[in-house]
Each structure stands twice: as C-alpha cells, then as structure tokens.
C-alpha positions in Angstrom: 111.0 101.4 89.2 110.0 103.8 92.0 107.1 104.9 90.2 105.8 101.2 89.8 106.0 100.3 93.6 104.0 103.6 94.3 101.1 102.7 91.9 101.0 99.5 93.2 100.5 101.0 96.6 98.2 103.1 95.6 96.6 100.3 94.2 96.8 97.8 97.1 95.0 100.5 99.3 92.6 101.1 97.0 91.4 97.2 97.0 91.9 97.2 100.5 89.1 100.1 100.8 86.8 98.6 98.7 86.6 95.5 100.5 86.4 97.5 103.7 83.0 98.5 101.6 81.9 95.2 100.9 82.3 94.0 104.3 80.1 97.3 105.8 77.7 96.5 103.2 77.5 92.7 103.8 77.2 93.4 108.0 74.5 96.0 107.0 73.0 93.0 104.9 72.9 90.8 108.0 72.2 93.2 110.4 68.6 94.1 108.4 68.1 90.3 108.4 65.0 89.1 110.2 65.0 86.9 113.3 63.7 84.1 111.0 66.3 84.5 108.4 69.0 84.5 111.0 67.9 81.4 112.4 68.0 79.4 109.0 71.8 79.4 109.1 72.4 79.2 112.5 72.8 83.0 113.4 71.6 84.8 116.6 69.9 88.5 116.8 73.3 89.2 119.3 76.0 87.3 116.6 74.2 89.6 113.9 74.6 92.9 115.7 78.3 91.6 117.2 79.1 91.0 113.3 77.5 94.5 112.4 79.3 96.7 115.3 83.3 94.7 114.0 85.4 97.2 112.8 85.5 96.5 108.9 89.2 96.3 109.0 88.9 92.9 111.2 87.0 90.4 108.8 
C-alpha cells in the first residue's frame, strides 16, 4: 500500500508541473498578444504583462 501512495505522489506532482507549463505557455500566449487583440476581450497591455510576470504556481 505504501508503494501506491508514493506513485500517486509522484503522479500528483507530475500533473501539477505540467499545468505549471500550460499556464507559462498560455501567459506567454497573451503576453505576445497585440494591443488590438487585447482590447477585444477586455484586456489591458499592463493586465497582460501583470498576468505574464504571476508566478505559475498562483493561477
């Protein structure tokens, strides 16, 4: 049973990273966004770059 709850730690960091991607990769996204683009959905230039600077681990 001990060997079970360490996989599934294992595994549960391991998701945990990879949305810690996605996130970095979606800011990244936003952050190459033009001023335009921002605009259509309500975003400023200084909401993008406060979004892109977050640490990934607050989402």
């Amino acid at each position: 049973m001990a060997m079970a709850n360490w996989i599934d730690s294992i595994a549960a960091a391991v998701d945990l990273v990879l949305v810690w991607i996605e996130r970095r990769h979606e800011r990244a996204q936003l952050a190459a966004l033009s001023d335009r683009a921002l605009s259509d959905f309500a975003c400023s230039r200084a909401e993008a770059w406060q979004e892109w600077h977050k640490p990934v681990w607050r989402g």
